[in-house]
DSSP file (Angstrom, degrees, kcal/mol; ACC not computed):
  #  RESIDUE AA STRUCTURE BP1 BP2  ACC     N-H-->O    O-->H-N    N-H-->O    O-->H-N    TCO  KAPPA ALPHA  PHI   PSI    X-CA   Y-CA   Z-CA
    1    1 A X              0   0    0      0, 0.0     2,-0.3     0, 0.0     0, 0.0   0.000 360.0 360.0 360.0 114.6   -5.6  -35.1   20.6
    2    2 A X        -     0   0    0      0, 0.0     2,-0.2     0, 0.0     0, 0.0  -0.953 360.0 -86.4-146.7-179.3   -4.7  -33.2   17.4
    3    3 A X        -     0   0    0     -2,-0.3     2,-0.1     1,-0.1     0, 0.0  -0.528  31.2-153.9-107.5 130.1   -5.1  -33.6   14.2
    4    4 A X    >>  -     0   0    0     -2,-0.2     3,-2.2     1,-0.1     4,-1.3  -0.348  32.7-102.9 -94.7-178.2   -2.8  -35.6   12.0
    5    5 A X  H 3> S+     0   0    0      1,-0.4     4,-0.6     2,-0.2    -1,-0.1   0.420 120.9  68.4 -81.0  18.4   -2.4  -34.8    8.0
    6    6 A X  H 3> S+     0   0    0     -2,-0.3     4,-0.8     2,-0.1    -1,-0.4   0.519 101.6  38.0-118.0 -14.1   -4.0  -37.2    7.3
    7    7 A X  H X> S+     0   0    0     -3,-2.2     4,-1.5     2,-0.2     3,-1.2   0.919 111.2  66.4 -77.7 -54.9   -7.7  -35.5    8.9
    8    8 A X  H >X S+     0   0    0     -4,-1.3     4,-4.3     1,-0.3     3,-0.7   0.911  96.4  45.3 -80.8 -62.0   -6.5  -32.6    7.6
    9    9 A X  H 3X S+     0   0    0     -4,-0.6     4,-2.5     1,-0.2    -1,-0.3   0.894 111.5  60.4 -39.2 -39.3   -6.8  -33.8    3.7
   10   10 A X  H <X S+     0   0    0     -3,-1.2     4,-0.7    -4,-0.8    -2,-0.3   0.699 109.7  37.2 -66.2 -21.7  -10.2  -35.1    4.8
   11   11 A X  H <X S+     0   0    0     -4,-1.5     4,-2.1    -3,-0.7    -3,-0.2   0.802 112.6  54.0 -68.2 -38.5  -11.4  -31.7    5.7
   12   12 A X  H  X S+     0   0    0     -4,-4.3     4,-1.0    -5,-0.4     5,-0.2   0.927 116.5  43.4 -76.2 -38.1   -9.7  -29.9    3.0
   13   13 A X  H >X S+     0   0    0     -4,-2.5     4,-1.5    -5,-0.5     3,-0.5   0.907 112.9  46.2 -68.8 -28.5  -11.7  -32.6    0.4
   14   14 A X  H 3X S+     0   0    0     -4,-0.7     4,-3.7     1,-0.2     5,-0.4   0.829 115.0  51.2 -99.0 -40.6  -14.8  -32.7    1.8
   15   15 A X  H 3< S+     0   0    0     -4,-2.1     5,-0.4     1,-0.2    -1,-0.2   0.467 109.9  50.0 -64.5   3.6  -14.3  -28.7    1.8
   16   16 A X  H << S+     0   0    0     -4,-1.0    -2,-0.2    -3,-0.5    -1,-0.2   0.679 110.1  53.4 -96.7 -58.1  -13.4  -28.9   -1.7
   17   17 A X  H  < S+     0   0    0     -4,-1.5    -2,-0.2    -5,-0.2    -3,-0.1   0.850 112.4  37.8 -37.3 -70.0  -16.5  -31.0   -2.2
   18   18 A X  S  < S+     0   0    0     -4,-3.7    -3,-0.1     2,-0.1    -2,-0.1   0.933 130.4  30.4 -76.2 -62.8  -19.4  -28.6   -0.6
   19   19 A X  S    S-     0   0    0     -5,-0.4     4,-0.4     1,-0.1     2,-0.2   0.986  97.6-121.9 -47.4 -71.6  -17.6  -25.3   -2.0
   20   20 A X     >  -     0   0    0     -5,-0.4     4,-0.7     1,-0.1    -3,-0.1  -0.617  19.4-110.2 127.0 156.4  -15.8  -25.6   -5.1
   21   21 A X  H  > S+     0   0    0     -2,-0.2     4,-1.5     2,-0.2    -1,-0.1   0.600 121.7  48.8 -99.5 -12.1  -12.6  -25.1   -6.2
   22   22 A X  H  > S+     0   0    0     -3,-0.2     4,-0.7     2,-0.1    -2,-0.1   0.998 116.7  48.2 -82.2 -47.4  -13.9  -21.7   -8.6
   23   23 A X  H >> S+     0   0    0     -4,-0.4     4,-1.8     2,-0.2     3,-1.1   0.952 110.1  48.2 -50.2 -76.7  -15.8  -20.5   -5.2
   24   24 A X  H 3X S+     0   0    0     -4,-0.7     4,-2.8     1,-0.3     5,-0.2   0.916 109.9  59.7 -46.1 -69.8  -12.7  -21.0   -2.9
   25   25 A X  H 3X S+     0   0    0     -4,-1.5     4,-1.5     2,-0.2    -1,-0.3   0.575 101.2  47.3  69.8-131.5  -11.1  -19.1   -5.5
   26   26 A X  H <X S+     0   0    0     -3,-1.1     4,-2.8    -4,-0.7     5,-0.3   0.890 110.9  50.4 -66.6 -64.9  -13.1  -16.3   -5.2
   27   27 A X  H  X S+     0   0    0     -4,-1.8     4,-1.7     2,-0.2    -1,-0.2   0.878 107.9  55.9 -61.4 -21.5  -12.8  -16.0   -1.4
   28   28 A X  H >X S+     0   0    0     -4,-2.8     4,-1.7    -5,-0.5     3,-1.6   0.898 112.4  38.4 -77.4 -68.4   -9.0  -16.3   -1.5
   29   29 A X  H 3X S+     0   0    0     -4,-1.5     4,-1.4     2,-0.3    -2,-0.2   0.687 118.0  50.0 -59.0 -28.2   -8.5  -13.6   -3.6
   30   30 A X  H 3X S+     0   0    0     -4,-2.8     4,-1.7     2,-0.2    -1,-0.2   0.964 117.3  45.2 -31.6 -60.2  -11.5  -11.6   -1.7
   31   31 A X  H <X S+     0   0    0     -4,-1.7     4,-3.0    -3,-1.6    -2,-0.3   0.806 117.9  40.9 -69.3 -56.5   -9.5  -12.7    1.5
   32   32 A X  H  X S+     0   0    0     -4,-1.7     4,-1.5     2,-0.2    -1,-0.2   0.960 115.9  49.0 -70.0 -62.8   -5.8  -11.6   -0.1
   33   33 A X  H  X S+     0   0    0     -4,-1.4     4,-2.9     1,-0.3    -2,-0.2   0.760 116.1  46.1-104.7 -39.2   -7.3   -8.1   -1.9
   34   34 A X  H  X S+     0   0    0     -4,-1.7     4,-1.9     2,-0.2    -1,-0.3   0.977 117.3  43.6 -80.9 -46.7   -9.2   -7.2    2.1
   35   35 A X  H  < S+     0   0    0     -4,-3.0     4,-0.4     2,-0.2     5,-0.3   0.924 114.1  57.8 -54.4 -72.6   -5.7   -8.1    3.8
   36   36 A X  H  X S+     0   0    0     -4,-1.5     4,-0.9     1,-0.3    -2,-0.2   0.593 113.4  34.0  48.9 -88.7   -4.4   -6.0    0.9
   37   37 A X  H >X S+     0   0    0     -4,-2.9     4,-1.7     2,-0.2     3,-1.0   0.969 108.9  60.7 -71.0 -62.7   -6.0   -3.4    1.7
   38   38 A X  H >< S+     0   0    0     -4,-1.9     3,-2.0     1,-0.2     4,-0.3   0.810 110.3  50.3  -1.0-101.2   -6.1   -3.6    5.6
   39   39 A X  H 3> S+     0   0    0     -4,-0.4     4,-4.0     1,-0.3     5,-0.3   0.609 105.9  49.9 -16.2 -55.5   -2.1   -3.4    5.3
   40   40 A X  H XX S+     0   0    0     -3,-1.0     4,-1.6    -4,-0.9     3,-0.8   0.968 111.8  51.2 -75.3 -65.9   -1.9   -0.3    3.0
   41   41 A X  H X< S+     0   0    0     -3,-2.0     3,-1.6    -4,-1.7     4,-0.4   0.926 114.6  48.5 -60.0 -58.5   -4.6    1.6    5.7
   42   42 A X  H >> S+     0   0    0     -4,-0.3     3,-2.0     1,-0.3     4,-0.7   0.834 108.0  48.4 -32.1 -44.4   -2.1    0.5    8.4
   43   43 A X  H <X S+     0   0    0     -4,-4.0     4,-1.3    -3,-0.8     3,-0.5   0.818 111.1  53.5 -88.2 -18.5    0.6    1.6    6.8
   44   44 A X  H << S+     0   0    0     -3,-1.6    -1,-0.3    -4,-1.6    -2,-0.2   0.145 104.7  54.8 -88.8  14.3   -1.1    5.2    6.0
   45   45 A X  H <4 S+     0   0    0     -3,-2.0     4,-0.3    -4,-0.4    -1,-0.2   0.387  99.9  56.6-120.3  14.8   -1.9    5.8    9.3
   46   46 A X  H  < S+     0   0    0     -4,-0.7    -2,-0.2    -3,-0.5    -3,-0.1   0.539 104.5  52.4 -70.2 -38.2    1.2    5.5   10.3
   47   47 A X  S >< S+     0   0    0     -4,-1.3     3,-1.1     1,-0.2    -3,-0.1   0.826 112.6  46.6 -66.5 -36.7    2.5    8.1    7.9
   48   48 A X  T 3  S+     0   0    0      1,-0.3    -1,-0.2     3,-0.0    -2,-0.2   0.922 103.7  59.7 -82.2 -22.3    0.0   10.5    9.1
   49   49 A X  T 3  S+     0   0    0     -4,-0.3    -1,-0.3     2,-0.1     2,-0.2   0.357  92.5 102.5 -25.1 -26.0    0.9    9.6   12.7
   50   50 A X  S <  S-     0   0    0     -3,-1.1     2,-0.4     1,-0.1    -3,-0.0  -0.474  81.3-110.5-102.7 114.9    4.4   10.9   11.6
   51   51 A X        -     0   0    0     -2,-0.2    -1,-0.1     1,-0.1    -2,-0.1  -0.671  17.5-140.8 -77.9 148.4    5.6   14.3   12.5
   52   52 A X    >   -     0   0    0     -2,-0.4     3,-1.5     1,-0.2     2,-0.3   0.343  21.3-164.5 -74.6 -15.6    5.8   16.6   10.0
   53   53 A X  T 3  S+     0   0    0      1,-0.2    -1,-0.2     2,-0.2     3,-0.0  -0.459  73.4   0.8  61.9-119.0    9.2   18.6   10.7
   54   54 A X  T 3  S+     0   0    0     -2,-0.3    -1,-0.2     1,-0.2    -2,-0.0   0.495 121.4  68.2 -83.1  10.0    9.5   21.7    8.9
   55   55 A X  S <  S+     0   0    0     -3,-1.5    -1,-0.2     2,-0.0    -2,-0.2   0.910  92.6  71.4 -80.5 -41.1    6.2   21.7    7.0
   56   56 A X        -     0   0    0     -4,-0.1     2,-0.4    -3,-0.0    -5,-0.0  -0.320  69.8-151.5 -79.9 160.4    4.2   22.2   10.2
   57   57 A X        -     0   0    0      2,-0.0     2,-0.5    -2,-0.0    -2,-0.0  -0.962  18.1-130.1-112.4 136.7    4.1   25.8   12.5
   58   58 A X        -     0   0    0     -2,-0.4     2,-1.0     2,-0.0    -2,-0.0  -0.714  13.1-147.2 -63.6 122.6    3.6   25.7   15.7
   59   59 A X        -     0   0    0     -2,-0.5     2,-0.3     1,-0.0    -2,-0.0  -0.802  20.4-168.8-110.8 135.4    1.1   27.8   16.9
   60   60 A X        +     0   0    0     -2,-1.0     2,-0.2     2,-0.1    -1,-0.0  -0.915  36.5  13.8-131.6 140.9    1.6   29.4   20.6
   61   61 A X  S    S-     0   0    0     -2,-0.3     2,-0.3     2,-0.0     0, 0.0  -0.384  78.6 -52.1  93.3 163.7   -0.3   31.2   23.0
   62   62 A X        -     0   0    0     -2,-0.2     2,-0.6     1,-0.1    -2,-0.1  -0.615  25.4-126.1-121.8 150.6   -3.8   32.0   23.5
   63   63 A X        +     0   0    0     -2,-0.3    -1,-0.1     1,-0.1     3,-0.0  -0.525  32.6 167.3 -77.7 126.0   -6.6   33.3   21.9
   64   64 A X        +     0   0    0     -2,-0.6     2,-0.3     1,-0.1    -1,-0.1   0.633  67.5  38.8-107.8  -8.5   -7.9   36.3   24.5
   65   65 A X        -     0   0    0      2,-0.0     2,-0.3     0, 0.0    -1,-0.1  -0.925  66.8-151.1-125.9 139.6  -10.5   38.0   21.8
   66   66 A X        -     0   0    0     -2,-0.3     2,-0.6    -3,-0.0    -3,-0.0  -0.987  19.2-134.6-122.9 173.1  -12.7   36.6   19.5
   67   67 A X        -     0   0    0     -2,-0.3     2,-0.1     2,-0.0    -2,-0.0  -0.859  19.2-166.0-116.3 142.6  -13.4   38.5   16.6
   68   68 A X        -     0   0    0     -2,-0.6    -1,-0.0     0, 0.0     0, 0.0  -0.245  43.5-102.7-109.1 175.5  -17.1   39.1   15.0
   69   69 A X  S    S+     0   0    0      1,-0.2    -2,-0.0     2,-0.1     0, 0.0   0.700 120.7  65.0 -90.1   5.4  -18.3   40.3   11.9
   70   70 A X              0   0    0      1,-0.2    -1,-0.2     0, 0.0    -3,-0.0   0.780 360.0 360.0 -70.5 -34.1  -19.2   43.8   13.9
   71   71 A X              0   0    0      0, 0.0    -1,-0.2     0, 0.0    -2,-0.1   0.608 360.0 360.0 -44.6 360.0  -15.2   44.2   14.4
C-alpha cells in the first residue's frame, strides 16, 4: 500500500490548514539555517582532524624529572 499523489496533496493541505503557510515558513528556514549550521561544524572538524604538516613539532621522548618551584 503506498501512498499515491494524490494522499499526498491531502496531507500537505490539511497540513497547510492546521499550521499555516507564515508558521511552515518559519520552521523551514529554522530547519535550512540548523542544517546550515550542522554542515559548516562538520566541515570544521574535519579541518581540525587534518594534519598540520610543518606548523606542528613533534615532541619525542620522555619526561624523567618533573620540575617544582624549589628547583
Amino acid at each position: 500500500m503506498g501512498l499515491s499523489v494524490t494522499h499526498l496533496l491531502v496531507v500537505l493541505a490539511i497540513v497547510v490548514v492546521v499550521f499555516g503557510t507564515k508558521r511552515l515558513r518559519n520552521i523551514g528556514a529554522d530547519l535550512g539555517g540548523a542544517i546550515k549550521g550542522f554542515r559548516n561544524a562538520i566541515k570544521e572538524g574535519e579541518e581540525d582532524n587534518k594534519p598540520a604538516g610543518d606548523k606542528s613539532e613533534a615532541i619525542e621522548g620522555e619526561v624523567t624529572t618533573k620540575k617544582t618551584d624549589k628547583d
